[in-house]
PDB file of N, CA, C and O in Angstrom, chain B, residues numbered from 101:
ATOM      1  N   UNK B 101       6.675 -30.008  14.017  1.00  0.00           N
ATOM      2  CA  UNK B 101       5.538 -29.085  14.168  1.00  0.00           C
ATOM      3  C   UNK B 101       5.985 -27.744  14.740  1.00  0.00           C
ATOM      4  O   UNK B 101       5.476 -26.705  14.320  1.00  0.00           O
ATOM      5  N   UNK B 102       7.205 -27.735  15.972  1.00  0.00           N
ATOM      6  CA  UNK B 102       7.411 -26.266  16.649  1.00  0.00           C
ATOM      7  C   UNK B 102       7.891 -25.862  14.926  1.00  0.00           C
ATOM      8  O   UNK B 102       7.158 -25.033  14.387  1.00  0.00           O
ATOM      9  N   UNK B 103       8.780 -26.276  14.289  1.00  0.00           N
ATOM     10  CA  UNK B 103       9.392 -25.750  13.623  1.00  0.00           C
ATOM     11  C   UNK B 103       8.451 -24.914  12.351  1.00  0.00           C
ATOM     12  O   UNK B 103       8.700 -23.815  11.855  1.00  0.00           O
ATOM     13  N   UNK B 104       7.560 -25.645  12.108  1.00  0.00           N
ATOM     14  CA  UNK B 104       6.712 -24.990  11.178  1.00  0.00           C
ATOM     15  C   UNK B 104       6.028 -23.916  11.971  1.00  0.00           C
ATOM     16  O   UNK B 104       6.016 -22.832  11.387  1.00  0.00           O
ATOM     17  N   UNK B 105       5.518 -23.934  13.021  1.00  0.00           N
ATOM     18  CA  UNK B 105       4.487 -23.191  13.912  1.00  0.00           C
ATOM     19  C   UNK B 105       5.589 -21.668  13.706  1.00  0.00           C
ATOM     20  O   UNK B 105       5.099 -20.656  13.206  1.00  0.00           O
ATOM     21  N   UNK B 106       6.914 -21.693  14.107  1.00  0.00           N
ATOM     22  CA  UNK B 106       7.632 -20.585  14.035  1.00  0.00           C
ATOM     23  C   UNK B 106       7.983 -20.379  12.280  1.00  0.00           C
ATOM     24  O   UNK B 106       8.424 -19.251  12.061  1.00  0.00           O
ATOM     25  N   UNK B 107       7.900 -21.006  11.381  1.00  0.00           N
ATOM     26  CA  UNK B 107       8.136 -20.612  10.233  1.00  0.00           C
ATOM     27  C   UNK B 107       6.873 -19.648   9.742  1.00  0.00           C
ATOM     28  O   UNK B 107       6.775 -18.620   9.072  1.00  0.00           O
ATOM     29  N   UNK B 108       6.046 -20.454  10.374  1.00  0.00           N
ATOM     30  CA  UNK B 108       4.397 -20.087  10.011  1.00  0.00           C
ATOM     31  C   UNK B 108       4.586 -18.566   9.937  1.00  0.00           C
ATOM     32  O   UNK B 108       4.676 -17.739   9.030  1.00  0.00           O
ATOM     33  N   UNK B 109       4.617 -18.547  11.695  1.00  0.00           N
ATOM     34  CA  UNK B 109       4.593 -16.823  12.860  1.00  0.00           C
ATOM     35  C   UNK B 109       5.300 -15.912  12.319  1.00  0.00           C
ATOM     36  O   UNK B 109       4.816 -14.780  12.295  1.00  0.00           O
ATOM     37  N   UNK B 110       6.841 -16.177  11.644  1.00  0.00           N
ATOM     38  CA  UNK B 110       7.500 -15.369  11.335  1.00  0.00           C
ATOM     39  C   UNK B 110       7.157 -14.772   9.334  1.00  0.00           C
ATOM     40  O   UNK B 110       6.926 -13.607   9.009  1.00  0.00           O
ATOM     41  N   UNK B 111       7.210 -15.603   8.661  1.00  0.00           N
ATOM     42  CA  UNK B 111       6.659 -15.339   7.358  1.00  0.00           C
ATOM     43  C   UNK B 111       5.146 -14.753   7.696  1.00  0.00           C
ATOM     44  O   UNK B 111       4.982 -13.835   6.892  1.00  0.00           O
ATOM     45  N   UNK B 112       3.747 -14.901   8.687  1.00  0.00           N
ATOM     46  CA  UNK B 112       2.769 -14.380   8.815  1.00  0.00           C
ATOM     47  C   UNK B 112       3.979 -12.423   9.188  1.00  0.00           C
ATOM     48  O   UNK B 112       4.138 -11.414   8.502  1.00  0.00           O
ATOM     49  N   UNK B 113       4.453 -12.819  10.472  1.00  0.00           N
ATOM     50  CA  UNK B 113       4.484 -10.939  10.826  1.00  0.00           C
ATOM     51  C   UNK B 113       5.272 -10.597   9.562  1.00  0.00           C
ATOM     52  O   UNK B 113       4.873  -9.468   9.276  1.00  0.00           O
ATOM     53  N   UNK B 114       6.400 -11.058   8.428  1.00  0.00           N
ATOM     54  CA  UNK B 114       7.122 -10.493   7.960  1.00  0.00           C
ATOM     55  C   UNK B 114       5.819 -10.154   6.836  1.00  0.00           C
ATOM     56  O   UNK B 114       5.852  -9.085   6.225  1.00  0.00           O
ATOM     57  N   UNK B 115       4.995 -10.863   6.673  1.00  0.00           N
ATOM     58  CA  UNK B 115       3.736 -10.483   5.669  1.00  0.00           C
ATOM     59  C   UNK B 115       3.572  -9.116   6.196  1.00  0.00           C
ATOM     60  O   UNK B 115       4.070  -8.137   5.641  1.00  0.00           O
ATOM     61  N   UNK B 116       2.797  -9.055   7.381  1.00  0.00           N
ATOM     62  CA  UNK B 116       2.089  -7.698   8.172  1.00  0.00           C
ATOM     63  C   UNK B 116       2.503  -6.886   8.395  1.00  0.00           C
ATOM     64  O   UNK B 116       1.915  -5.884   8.801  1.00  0.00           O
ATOM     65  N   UNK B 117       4.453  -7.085   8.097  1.00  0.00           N
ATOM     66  CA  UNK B 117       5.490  -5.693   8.052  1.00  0.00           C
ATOM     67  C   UNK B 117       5.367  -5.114   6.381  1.00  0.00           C
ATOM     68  O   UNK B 117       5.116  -3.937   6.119  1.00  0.00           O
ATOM     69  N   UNK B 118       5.591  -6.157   5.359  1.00  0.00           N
ATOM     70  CA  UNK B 118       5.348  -5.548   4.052  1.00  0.00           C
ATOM     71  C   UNK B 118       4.106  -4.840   4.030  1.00  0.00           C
ATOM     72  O   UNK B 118       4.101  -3.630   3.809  1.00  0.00           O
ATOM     73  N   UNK B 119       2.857  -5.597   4.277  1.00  0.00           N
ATOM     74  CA  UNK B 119       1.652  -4.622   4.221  1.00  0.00           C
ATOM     75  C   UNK B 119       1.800  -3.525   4.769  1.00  0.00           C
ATOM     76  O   UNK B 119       1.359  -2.571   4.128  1.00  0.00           O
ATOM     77  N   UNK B 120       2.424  -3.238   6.059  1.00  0.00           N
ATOM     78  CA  UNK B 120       2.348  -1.389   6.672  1.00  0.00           C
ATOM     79  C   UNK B 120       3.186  -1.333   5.792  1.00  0.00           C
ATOM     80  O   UNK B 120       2.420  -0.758   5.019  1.00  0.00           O
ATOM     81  N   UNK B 121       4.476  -1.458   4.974  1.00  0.00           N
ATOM     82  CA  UNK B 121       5.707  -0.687   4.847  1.00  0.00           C
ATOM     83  C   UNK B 121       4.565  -0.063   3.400  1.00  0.00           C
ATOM     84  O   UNK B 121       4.541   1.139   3.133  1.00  0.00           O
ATOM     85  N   UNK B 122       3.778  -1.001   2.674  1.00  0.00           N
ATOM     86  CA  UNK B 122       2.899  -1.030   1.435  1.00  0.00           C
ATOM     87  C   UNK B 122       2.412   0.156   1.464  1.00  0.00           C
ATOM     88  O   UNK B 122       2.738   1.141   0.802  1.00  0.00           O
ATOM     89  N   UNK B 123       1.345  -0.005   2.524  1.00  0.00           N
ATOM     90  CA  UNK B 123       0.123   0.900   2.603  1.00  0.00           C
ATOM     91  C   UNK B 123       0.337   2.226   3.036  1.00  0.00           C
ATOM     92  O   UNK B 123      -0.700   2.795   3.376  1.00  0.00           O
ATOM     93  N   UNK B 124       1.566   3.008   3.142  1.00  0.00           N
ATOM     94  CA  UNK B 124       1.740   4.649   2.773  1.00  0.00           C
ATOM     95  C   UNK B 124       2.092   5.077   1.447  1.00  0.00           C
ATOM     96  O   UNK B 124       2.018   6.228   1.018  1.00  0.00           O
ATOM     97  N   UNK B 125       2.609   3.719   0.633  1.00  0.00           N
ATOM     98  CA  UNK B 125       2.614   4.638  -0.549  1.00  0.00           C
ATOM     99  C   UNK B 125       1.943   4.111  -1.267  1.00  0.00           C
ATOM    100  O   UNK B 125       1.998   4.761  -2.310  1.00  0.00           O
ATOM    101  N   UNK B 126       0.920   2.810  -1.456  1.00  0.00           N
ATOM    102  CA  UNK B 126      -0.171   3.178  -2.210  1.00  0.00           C
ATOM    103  C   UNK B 126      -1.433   4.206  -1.818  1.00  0.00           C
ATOM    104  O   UNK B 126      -2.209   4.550  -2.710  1.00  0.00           O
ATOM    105  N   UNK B 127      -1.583   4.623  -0.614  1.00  0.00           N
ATOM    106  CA  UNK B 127      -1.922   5.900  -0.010  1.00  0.00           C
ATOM    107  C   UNK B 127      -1.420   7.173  -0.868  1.00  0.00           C
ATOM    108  O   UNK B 127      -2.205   8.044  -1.244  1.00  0.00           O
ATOM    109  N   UNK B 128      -0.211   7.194  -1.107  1.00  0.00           N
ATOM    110  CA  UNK B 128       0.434   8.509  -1.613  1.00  0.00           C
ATOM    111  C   UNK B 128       0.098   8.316  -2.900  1.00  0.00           C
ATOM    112  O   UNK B 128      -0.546   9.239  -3.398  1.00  0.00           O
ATOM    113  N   UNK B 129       0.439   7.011  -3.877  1.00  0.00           N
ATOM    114  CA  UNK B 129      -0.165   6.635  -4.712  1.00  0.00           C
ATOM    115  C   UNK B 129      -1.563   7.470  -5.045  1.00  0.00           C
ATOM    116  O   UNK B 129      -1.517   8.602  -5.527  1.00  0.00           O
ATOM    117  N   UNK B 130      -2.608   6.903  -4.788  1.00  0.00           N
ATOM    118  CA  UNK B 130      -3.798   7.088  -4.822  1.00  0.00           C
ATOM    119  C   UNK B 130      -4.190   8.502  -4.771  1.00  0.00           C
ATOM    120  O   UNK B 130      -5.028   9.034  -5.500  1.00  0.00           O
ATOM    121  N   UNK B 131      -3.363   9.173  -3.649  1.00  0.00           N
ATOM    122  CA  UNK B 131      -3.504  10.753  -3.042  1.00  0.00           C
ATOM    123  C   UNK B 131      -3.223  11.655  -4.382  1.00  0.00           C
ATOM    124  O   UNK B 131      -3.919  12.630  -4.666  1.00  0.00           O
ATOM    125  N   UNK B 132      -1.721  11.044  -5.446  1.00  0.00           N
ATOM    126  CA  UNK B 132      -1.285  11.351  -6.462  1.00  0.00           C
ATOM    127  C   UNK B 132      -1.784  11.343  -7.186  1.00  0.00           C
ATOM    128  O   UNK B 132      -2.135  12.480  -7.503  1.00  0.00           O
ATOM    129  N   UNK B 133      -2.286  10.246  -8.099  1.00  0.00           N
ATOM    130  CA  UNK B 133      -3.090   9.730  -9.040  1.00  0.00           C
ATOM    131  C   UNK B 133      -4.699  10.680  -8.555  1.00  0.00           C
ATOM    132  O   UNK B 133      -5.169  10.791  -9.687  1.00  0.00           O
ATOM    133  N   UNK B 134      -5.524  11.231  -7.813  1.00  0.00           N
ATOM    134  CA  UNK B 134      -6.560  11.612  -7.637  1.00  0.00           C
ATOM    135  C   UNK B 134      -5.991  13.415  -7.585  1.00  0.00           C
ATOM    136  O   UNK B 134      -6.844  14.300  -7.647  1.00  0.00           O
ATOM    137  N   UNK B 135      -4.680  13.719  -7.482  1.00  0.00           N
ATOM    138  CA  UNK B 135      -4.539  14.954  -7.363  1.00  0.00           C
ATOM    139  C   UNK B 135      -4.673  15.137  -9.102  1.00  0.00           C
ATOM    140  O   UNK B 135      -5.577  15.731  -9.689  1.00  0.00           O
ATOM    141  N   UNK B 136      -3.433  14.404  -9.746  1.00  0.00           N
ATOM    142  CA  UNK B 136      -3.424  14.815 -11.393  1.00  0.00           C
ATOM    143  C   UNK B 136      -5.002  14.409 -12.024  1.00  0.00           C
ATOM    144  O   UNK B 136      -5.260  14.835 -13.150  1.00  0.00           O
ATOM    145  N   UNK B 137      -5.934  13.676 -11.375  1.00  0.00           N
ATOM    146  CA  UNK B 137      -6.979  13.338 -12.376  1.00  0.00           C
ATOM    147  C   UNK B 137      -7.912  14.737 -11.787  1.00  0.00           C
ATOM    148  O   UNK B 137      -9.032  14.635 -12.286  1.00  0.00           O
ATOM    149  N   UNK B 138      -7.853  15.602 -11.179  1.00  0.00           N
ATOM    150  CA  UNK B 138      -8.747  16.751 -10.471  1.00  0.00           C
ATOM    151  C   UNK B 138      -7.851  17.889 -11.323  1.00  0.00           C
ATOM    152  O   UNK B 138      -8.292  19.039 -11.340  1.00  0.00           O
ATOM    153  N   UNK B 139      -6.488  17.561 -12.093  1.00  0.00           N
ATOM    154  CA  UNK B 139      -5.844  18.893 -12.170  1.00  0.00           C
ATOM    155  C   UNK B 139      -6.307  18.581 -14.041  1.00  0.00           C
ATOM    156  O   UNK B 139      -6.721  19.398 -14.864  1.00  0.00           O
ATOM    157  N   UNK B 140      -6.087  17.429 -14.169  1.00  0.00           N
ATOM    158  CA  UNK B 140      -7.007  17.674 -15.647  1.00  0.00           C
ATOM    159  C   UNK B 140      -8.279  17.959 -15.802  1.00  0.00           C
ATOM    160  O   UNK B 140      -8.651  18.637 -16.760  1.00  0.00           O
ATOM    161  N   UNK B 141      -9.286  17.392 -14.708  1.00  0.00           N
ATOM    162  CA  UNK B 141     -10.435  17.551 -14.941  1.00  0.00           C
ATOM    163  C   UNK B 141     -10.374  19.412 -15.095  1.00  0.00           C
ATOM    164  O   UNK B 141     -10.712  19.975 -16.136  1.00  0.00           O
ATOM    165  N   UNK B 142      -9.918  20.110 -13.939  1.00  0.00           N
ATOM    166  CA  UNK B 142     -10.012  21.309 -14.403  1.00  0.00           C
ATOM    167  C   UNK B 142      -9.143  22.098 -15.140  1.00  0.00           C
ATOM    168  O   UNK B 142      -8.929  23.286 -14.899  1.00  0.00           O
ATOM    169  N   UNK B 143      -8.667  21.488 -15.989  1.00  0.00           N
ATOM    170  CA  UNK B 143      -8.016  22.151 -17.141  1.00  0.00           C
ATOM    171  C   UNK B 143      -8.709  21.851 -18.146  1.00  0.00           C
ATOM    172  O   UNK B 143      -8.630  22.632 -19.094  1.00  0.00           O
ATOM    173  N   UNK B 144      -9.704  20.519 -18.302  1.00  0.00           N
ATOM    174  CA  UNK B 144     -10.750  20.751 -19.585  1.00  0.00           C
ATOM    175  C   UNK B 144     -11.409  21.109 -19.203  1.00  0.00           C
ATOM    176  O   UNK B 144     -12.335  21.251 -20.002  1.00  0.00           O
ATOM    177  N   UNK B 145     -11.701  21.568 -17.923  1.00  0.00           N
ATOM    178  CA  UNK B 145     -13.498  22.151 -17.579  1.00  0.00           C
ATOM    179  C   UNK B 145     -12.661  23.569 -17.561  1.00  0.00           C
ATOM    180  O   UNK B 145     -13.180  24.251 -16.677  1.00  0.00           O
ATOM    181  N   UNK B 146     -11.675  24.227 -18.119  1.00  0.00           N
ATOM    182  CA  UNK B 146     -11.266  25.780 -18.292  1.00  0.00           C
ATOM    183  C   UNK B 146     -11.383  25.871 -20.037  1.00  0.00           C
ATOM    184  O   UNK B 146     -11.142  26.930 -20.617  1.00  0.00           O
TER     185      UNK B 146
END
């Protein structure tokens, strides 16, 4: 049981390190993807 309890703890934080390392660049992602869909919108609305 200790042994799983620490397999558990460590695969849970190494989860909660991928998610932060994740979540700046689907951030930048998103930031990207919403910059080019605003730079077409106004190039057909020209």
């Amino acid at each position: 049981p200790v042994v799983l309890d620490v397999v558990n703890n460590s695969t849970a934080s190494g989860t909660q390190r991928t998610i932060l390392n994740i979540l700046p660049l689907l951030v930048l992602v998103v930031l990207v993807l919403a910059f080019v869909g605003v730079m077409k919108i106004g190039k057909s609305g020209k």
